[in-house]
py3Dmol code that shows the C-alpha trace and the ligand (Angstrom):
import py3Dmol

protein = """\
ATOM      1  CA  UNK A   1     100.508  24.527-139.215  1.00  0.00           C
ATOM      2  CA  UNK A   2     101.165  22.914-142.589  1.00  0.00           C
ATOM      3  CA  UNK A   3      99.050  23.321-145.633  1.00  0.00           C
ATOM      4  CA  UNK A   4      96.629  20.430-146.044  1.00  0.00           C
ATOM      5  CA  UNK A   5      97.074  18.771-149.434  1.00  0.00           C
ATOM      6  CA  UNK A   6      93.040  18.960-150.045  1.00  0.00           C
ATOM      7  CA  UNK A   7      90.481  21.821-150.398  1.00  0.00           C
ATOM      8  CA  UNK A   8      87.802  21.320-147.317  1.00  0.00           C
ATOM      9  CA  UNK A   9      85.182  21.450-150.659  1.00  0.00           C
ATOM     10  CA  UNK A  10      87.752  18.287-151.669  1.00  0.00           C
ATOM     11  CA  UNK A  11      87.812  16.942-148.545  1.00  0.00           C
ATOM     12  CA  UNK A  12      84.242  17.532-147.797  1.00  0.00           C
ATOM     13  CA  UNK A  13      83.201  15.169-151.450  1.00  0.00           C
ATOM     14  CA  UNK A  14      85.852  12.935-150.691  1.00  0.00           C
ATOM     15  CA  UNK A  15      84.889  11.665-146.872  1.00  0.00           C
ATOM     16  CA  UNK A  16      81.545  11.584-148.294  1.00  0.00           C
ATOM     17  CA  UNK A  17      82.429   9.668-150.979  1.00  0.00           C
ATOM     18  CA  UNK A  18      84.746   7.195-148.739  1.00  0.00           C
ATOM     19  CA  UNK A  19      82.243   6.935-145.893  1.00  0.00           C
ATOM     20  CA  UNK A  20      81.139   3.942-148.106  1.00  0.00           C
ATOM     21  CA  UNK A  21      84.309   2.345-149.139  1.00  0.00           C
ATOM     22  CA  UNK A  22      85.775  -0.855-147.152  1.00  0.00           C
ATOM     23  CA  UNK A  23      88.475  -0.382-145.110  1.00  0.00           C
ATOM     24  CA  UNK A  24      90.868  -1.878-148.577  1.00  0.00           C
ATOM     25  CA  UNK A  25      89.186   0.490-150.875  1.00  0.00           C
ATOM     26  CA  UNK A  26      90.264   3.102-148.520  1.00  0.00           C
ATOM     27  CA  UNK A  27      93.508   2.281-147.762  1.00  0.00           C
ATOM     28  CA  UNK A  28      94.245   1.508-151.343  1.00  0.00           C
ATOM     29  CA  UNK A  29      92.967   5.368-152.461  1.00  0.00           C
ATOM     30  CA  UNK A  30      94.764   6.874-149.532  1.00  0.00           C
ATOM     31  CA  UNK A  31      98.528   5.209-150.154  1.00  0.00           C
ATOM     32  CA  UNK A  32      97.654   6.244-154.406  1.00  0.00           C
ATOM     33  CA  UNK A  33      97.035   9.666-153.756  1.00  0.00           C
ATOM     34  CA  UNK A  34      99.185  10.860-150.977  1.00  0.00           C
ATOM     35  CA  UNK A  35     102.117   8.657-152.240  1.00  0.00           C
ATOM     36  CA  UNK A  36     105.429   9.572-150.298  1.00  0.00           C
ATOM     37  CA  UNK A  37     103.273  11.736-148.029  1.00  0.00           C
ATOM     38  CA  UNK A  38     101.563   9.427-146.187  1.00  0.00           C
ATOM     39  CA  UNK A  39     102.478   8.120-142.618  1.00  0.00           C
ATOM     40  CA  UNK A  40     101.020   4.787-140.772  1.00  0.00           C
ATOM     41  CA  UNK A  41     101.649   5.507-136.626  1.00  0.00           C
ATOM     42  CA  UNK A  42     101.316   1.968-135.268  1.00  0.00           C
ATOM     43  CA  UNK A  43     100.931   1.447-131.029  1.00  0.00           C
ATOM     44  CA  UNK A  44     101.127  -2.543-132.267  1.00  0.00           C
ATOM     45  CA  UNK A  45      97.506  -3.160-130.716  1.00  0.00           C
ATOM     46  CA  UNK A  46      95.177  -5.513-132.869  1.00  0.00           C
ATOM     47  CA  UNK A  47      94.420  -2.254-134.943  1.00  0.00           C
ATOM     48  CA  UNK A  48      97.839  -2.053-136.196  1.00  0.00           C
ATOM     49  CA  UNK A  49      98.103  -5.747-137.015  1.00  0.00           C
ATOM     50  CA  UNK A  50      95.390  -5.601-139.171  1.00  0.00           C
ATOM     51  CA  UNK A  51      96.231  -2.691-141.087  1.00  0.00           C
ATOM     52  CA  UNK A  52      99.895  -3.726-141.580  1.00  0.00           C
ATOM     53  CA  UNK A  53      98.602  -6.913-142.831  1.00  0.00           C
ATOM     54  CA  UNK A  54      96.146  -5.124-145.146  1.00  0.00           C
ATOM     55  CA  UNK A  55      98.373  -2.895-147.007  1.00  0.00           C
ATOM     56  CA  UNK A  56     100.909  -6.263-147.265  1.00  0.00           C
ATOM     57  CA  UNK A  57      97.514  -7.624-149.109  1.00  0.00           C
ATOM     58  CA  UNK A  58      96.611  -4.644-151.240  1.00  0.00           C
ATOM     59  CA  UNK A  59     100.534  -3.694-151.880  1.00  0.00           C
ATOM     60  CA  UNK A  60     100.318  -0.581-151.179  1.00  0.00           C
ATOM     61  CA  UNK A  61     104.125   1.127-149.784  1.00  0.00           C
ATOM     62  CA  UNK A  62     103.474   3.894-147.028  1.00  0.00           C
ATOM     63  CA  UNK A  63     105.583   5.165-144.362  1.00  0.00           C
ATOM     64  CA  UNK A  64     105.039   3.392-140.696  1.00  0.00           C
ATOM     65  CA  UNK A  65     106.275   5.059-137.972  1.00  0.00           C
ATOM     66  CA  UNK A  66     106.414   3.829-133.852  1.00  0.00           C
ATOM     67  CA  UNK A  67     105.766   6.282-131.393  1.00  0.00           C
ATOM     68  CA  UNK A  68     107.734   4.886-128.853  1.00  0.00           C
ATOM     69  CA  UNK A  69     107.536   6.282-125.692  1.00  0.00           C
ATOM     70  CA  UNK A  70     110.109   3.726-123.748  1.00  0.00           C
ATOM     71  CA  UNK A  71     107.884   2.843-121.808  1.00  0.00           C
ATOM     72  CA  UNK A  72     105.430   0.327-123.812  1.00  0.00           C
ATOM     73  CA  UNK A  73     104.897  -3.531-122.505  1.00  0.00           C
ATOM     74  CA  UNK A  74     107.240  -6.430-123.165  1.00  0.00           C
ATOM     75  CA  UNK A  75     104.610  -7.634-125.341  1.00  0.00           C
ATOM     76  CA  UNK A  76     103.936  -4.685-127.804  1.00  0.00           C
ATOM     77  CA  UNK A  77     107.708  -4.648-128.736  1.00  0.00           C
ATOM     78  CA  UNK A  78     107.103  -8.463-129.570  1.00  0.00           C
ATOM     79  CA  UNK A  79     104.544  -7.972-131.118  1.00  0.00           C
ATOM     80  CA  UNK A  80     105.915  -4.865-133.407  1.00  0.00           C
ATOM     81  CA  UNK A  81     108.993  -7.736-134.051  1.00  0.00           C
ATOM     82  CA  UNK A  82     106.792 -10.315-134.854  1.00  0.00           C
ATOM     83  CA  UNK A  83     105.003  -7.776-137.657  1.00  0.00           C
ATOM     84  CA  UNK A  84     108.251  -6.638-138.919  1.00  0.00           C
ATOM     85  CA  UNK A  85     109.918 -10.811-139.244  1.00  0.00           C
ATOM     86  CA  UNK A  86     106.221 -11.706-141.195  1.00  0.00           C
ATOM     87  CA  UNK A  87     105.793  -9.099-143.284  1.00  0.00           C
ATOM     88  CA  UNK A  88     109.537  -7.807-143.716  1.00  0.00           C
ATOM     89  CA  UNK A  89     108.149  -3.896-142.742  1.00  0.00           C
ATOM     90  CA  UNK A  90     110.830  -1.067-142.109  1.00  0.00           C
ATOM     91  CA  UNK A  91     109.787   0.399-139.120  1.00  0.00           C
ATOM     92  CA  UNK A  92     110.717   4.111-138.545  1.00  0.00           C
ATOM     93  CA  UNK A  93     111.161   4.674-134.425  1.00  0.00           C
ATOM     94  CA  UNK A  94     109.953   8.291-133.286  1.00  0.00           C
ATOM     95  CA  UNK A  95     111.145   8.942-129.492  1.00  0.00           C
ATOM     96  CA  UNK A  96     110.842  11.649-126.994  1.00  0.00           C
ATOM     97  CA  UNK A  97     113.258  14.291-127.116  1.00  0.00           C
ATOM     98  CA  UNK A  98     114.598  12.711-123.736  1.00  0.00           C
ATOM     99  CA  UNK A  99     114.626   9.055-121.972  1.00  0.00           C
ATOM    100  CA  UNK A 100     112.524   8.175-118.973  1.00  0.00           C
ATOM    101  CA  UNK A 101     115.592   8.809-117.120  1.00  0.00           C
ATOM    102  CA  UNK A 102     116.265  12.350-118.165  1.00  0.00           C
ATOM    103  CA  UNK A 103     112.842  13.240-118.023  1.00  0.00           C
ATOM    104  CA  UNK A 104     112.675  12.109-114.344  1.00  0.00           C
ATOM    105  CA  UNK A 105     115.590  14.466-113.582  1.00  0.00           C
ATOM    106  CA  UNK A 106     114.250  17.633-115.672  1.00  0.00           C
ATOM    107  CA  UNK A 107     110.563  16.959-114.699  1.00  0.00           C
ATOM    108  CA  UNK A 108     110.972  14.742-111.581  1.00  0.00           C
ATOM    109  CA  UNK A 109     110.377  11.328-111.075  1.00  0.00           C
ATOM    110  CA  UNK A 110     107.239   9.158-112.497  1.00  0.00           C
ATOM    111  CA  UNK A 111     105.446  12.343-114.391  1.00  0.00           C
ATOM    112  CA  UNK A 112     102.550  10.671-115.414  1.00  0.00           C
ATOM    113  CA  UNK A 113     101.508  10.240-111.590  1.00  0.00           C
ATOM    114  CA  UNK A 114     101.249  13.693-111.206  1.00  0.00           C
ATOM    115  CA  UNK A 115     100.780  14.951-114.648  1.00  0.00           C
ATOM    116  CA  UNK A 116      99.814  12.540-117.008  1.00  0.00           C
ATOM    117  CA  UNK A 117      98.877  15.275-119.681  1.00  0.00           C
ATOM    118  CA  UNK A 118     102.236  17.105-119.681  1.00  0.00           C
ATOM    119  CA  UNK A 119     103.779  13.529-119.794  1.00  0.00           C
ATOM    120  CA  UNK A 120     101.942  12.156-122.703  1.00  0.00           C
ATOM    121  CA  UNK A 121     102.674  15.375-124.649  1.00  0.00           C
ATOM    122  CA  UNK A 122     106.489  14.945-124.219  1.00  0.00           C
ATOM    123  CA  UNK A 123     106.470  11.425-124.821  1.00  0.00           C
ATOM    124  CA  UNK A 124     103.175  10.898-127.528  1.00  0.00           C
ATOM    125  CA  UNK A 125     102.105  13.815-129.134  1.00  0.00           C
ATOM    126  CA  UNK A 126     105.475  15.847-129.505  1.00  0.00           C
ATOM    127  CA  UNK A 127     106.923  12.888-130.879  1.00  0.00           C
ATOM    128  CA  UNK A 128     103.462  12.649-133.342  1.00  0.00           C
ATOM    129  CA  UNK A 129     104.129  15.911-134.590  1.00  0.00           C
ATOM    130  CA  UNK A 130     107.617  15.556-135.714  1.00  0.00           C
ATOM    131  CA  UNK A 131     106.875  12.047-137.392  1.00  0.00           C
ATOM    132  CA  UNK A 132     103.695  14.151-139.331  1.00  0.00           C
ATOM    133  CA  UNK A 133     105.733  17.274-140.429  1.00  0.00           C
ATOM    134  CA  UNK A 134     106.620  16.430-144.303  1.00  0.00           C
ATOM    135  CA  UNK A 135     103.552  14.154-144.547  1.00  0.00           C
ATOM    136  CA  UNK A 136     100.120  15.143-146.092  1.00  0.00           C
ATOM    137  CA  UNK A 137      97.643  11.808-144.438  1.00  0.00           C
ATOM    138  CA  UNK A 138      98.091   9.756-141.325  1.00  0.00           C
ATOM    139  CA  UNK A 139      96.319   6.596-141.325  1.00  0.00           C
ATOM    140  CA  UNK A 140      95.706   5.533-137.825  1.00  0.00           C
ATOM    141  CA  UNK A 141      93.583   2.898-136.558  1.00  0.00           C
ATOM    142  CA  UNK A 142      91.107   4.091-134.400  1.00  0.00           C
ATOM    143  CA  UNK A 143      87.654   2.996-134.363  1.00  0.00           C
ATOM    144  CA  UNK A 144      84.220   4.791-133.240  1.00  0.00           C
ATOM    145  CA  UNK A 145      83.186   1.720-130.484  1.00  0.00           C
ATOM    146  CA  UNK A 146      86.595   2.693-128.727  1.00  0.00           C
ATOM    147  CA  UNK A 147      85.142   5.802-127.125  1.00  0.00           C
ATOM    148  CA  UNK A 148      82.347   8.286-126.927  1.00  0.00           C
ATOM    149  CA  UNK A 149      85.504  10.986-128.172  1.00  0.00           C
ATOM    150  CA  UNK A 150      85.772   8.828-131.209  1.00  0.00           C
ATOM    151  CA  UNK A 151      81.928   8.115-131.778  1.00  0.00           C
ATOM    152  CA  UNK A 152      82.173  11.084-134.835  1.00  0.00           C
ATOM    153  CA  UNK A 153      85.469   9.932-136.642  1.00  0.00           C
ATOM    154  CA  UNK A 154      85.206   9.065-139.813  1.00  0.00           C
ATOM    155  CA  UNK A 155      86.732   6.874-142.772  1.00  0.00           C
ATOM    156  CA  UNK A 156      88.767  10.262-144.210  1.00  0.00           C
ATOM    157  CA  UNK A 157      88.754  13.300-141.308  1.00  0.00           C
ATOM    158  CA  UNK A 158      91.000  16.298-140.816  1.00  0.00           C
ATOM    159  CA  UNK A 159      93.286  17.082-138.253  1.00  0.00           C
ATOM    160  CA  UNK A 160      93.236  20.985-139.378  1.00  0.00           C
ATOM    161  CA  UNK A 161      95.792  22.018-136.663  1.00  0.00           C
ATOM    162  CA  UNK A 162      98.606  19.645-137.877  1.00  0.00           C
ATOM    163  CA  UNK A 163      97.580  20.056-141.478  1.00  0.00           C
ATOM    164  CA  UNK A 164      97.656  16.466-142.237  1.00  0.00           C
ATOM    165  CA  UNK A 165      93.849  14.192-143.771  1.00  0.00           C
ATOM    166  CA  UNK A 166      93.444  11.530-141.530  1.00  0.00           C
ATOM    167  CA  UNK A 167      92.809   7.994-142.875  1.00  0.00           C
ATOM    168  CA  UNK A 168      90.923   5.756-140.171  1.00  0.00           C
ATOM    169  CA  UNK A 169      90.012   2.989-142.640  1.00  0.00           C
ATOM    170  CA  UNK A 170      89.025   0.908-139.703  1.00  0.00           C
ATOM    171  CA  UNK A 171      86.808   3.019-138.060  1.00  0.00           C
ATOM    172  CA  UNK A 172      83.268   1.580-138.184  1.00  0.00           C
ATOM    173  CA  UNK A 173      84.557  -2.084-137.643  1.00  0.00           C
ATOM    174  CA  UNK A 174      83.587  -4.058-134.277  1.00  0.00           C
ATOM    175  CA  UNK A 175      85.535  -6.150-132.227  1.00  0.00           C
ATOM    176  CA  UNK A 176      83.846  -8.931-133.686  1.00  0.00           C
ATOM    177  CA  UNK A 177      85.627  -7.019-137.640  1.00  0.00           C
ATOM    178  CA  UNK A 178      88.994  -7.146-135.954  1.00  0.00           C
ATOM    179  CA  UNK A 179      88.796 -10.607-134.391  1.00  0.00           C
ATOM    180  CA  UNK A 180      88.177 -12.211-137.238  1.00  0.00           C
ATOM    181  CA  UNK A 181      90.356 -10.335-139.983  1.00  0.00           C
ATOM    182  CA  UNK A 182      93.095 -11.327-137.504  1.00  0.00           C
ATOM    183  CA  UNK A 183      91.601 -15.209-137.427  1.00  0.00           C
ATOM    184  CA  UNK A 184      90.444 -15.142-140.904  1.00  0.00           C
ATOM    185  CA  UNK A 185      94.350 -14.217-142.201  1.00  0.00           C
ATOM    186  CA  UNK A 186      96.540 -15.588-139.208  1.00  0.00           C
ATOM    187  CA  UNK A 187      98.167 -12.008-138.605  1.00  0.00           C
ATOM    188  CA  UNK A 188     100.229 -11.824-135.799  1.00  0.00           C
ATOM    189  CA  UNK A 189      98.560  -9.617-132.665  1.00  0.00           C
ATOM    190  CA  UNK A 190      99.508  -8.537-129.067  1.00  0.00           C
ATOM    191  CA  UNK A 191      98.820 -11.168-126.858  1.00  0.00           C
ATOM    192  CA  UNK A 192      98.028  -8.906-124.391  1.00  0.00           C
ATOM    193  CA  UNK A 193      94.538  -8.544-125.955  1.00  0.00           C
ATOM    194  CA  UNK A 194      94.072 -12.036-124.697  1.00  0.00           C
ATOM    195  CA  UNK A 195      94.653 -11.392-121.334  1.00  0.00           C
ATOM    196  CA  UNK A 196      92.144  -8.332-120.660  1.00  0.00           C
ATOM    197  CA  UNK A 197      93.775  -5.718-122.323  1.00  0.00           C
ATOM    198  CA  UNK A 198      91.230  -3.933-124.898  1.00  0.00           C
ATOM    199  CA  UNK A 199      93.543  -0.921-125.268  1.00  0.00           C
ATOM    200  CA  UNK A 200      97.337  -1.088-124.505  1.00  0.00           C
ATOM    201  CA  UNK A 201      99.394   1.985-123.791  1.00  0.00           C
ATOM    202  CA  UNK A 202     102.534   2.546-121.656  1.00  0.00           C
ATOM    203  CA  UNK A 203     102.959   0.255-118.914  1.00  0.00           C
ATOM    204  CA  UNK A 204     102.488   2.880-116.454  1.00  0.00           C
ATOM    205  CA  UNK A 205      99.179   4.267-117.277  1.00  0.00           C
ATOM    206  CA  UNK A 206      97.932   0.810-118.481  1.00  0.00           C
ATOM    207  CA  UNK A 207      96.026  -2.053-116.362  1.00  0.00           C
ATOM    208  CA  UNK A 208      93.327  -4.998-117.634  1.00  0.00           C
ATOM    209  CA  UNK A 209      89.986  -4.350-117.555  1.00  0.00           C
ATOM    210  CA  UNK A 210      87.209  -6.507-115.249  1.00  0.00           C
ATOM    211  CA  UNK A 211      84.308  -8.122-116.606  1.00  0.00           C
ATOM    212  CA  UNK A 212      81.544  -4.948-116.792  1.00  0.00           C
ATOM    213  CA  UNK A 213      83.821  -2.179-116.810  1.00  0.00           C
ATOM    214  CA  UNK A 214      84.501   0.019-120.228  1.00  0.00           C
ATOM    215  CA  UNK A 215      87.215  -0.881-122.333  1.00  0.00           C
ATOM    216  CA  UNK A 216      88.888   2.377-121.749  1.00  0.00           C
ATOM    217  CA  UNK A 217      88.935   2.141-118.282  1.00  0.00           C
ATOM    218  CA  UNK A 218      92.023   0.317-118.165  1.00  0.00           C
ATOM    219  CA  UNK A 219      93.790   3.475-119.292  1.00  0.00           C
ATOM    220  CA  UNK A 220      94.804   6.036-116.771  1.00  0.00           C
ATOM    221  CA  UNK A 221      92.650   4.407-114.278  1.00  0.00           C
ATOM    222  CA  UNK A 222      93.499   6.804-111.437  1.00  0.00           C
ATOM    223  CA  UNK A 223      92.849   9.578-113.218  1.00  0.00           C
ATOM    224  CA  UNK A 224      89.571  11.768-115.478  1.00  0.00           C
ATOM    225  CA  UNK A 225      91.737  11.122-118.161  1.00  0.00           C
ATOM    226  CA  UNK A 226      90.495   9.343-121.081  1.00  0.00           C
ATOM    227  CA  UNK A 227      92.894  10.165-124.205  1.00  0.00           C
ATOM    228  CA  UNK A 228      96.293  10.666-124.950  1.00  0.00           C
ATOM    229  CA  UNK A 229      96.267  13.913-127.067  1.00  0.00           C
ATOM    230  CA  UNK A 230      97.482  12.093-130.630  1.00  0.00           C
ATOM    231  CA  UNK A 231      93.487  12.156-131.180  1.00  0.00           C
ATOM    232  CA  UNK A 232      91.767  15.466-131.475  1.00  0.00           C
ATOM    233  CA  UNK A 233      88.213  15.942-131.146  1.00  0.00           C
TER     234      UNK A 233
END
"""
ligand_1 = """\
8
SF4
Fe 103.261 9.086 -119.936
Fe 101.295 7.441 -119.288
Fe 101.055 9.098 -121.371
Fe 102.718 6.993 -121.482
S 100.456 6.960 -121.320
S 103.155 9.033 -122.180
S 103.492 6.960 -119.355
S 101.188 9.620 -119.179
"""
view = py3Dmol.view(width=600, height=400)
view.addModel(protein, "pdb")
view.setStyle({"model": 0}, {"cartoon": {"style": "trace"}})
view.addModel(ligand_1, "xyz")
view.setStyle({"model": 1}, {"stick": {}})
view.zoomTo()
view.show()
């Protein structure tokens, strides 16, 4: 575990203090004062199109990183190009140690039927902790409606166990917030949001959502299991 770049009696003022601040105001402090330490991990859901397009509107220059796991949709790796042509972004790729192939021959064949947990660790949360190990803040874009895991996140948290501050300027914003930044400022988004997709992961683990059902439920439908690891309670 790293050494996190704050006191918890800093960080303790300081997520007080930013609990207030919009989602610019926070982004803005964040990419000042962990400059060159600071990481964006994008999945290329609506979350990531709005933060992209924020710190393109606020200048701010911090590292963005893709967790790819080789197996994300058509449409997200569209989407990530379409980002990349508007706003001219340099996008760092993070991958598993080994391809979908090789991992079917060292761990057998479709993993994340039988053991979706040791398959997202290879593929997501490995792969998060060598794209975090240099930095001092991760800004992701997770919000509190997305879950009842999340309901407690806030605008500047800590992930004490990979020593890093976590930035979530987006975190109290609804729906309704994200739908109309990405209206209000024509950003680019995964179309798959259109077609019943609230939350887009990996292909395999990933299916739309009926009318009624939770938004999460259209992630690892077959199985109790409702995160991916990259998020610690
Ligand atoms: Fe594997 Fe599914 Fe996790 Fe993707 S979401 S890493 S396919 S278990």
């Amino acid at each position: 575990m790293s050494t996190l770049a704050v006191s918890r009696h800093d960080f303790r003022i300081l997520s007080e203090e930013m609990e207030d601040r919009s989602a610019e105001d926070v982004l803005a402090w964040a990419a000042e004062r962990f400059a060159g330490r600071i990481v964006l991990t994008c999945s290329w859901q609506m979350q990531s199109s709005v933060l992209v397009d924020m710190l393109d509107r606020i200048g701010a220059e911090v590292r963005i990183v893709e967790l790819d796991t080789g197996l994300l949709f058509p449409e997200t790796y569209e989407t990530r190009d379409r980002l990349i042509a508007r706003y001219g972004l340099e996008v760092e790729r993070v991958e598993p140690e080994q391809t979908v192939a090789e991992q079917a021959l060292s761990e057998g064949d479709e993993l994340w039927r039988r053991d979706p947990d040791r398959c997202c660790a290879l593929r997501k949360v490995a792969p998060l902790q060598r794209a975090l190990v240099g930095m001092d803040a991760w800004i992701t874009g997770i919000r509190r409606v997305q879950s009842p895991g999340r309901l407690t996140a806030r605008k500047v948290d800590l992930d004490e166990s990979r020593g890093v501050v976590k930035i979530q300027p987006l975190v109290d914003w609804s729906d309704e917030d994200v739908v109309g930044y990405l209206y209000a400022h024509d950003v680019p988004y995964n179309p798959l949001h259109d077609r019943g997709f609230p939350s887009i992961g990996c292909v395999p683990c990933t299916r739309a959502v009926q009318e009624g059902e939770d938004r999460r439920a259209g992630r690892w439908a077959a199985s109790g299991k409702t995160e991916c690891g990259l998020h610690l309670p």
